[in-house]
N, C-alpha and C positions, 0 to 999 in steps of 0.2 A: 481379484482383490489381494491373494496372496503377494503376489507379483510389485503392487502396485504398494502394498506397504513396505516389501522388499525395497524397494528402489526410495524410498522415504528415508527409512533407518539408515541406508548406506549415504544419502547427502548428507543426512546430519551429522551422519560420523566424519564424512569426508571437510564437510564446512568446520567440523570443532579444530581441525590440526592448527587451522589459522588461528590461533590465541593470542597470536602478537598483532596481529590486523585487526582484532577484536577489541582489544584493548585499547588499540590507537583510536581507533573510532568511537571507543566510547567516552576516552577524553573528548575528543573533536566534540563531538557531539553535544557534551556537558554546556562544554566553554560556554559554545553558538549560545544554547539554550537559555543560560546566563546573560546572553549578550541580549538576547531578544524579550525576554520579562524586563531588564533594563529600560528598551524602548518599550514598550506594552505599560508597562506603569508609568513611566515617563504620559504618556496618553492619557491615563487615564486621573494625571493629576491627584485633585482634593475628592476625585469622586469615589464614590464605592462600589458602584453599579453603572455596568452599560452594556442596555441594550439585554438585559437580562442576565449579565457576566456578571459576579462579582470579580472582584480583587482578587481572594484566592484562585475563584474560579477560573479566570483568566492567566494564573500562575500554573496551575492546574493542568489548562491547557498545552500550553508550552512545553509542559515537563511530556506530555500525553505524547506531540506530536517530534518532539526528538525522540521519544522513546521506540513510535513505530516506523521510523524514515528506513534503516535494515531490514525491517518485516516487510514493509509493502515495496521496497529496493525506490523508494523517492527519489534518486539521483541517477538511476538507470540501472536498467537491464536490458543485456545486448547479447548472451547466451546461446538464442536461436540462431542471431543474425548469425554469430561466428561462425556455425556450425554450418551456416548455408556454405559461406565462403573457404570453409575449412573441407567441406566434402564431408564431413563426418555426420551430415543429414542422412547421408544413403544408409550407411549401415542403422541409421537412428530406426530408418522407414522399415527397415530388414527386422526391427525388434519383436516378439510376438506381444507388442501392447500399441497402442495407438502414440502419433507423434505428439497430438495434444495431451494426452493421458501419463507418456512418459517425462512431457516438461513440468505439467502440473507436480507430478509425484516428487520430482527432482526439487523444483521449486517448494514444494512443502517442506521440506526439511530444512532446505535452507532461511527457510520462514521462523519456524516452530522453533528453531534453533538462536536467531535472532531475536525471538521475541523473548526468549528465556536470559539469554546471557548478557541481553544489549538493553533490549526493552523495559526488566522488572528492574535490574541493577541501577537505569538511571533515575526510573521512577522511586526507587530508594534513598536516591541519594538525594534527590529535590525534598522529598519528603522529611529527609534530617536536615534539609536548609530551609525550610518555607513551611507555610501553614496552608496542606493541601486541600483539598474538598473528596470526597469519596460517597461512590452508591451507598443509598440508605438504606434500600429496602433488597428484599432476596429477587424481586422481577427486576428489580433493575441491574444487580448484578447477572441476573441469566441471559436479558437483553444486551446487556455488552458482551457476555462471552459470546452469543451470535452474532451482531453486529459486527465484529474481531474476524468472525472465520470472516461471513460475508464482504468484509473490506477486503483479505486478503484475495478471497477467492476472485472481486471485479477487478481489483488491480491486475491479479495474473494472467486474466483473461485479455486484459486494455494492453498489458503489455507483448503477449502472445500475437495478439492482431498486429501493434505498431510494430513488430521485428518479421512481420511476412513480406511488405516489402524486398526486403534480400532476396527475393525468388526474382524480383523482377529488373533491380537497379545493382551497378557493382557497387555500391557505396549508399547505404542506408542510413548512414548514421546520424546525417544531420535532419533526415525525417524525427529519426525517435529522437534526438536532444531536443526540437521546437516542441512534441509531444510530452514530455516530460515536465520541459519548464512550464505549458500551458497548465499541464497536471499540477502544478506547483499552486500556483494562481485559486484556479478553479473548484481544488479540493479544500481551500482553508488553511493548508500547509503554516504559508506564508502571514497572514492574519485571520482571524474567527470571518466568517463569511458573513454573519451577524452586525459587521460593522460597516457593509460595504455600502451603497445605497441600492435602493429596491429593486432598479433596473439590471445591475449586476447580478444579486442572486437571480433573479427572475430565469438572466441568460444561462446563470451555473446551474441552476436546475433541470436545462434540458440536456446537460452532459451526465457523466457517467463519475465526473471527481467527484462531486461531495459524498457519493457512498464509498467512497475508499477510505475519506479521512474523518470530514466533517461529522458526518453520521454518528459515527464513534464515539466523538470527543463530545458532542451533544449527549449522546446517551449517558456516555459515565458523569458529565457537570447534572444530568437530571431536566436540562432546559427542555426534552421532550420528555410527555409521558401520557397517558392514557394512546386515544384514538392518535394522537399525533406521533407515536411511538411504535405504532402498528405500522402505520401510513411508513416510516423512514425506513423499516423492518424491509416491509412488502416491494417498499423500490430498490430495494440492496437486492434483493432476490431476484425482482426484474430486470433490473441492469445483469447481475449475474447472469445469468440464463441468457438473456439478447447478445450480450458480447461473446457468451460460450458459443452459442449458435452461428453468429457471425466471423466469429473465430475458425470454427471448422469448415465451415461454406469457401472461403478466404483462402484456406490452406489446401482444400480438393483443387482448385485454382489453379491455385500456387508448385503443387507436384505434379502439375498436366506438362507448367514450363519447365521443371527443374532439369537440367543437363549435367553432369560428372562425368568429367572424363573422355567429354566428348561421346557418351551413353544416350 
């Protein structure tokens, strides 16, 4: 555990040097934002409600899911892959922690570090332009700071499995880009899931996106709550755990093929 918080503290510190990478993206990031409550109220015209969103809520959202596109890495994460192709998996395997254990750890920081400088700053700054909606009660803020790890935790797991590939193809990369934008779609990134028609959620429910984003943004708007709030909890947990499991099964695999060096 020592080890594994070790290696946490030193991505964070490592991820902060980047302050000017930071900073650009959390313009980027703004603008987009801006541009997409634009269309999103454009939608929703003279109405005030839809589909159980309001207005703010729907503004709300938007400001949510820029805020956690750096936390959950929405536009890719390709880490592993390099390191297959880099060789620098072998000395990774050489480490006394596991290779899942030591991406996880790495990835935490660079998460926890994102969700502070990138994530609460934009959700600030929505908040001094727009009239946002926020948890009412103390369970529903407890329920988002879980739901929060548990998105991050399915995500790193979904992305951990799509970059194993590299064990087996010399060029990965267009696996995980189709994987990513599917994730785009699937998780609500793109529009509230809310608004699709029945048969689309139905399909997004047997994947693993809507507990990375959707889940989330549900829980802080409040549109779950009781039994149905358990229920969205207990499949974040599930997907967790199955992708984890599937993840290390995938990568026993995966180091049976791996060659360096001609090794």
């Amino acid at each position: 555990m020592r080890l594994f918080v070790e290696i946490v503290r030193r991505s964070f510190r490592r991820h902060l040097t980047y302050r000017a990478a930071a900073l650009a993206g959390l313009v980027t990031n703004f603008f987009f934002g801006l541009l997409r409550v634009a269309v999103l109220l454009a939608l929703y015209g003279s109405r005030q409600e839809v589909e159980g969103i309001t207005v703010a809520g729907v503004i709300t959202y938007m400001a949510l899911t820029q805020a956690v596109i750096a936390y959950l890495s929405m536009f890719g994460w390709y880490d592993l892959m390099q390191s297959v192709y880099s060789g620098e998996v072998a000395t990774d395997l050489l480490k006394p922690i596991g290779l899942f254990t030591f991406w996880l750890a790495q990835d935490a920081g660079r998460a926890l570090l994102n969700l502070l400088l990138r994530g609460v700053t934009i959700m600030l700054v929505f908040a001094l332009m727009f009239d946002l909606t926020y948890p009412q009660t103390a369970v529903q803020w407890l329920a988002l700071l879980l739901s929060t790890i548990l998105s991050w935790l399915v995500s790193f797991a979904w992305r951990f499995l799509v970059n194993l590939p590299a064990f087996w193809t010399p060029n990965a990369r267009g696996i995980m880009r189709f994987s990513f934008v599917l994730s785009w779609f699937c998780s609500g990134f793109l529009m509230p899931l809310r608004f699709l028609p029945d048969w689309v959620q139905r399909l997004t429910a047997l994947t693993p996106f809507p507990h990375m984003l959707n889940t989330v943004v549900e829980v802080y708007l409040g549109v779950l709550d009781g039994p149905a709030l358990a229920q969205a909890l207990l499949l974040q947990v599930a997907w967790a755990v199955g992708l984890v499991v599937m993840g290390q099964w995938a990568l026993r695999t995966a180091v049976r093929r791996l060659v360096v060096l001609g090794g």
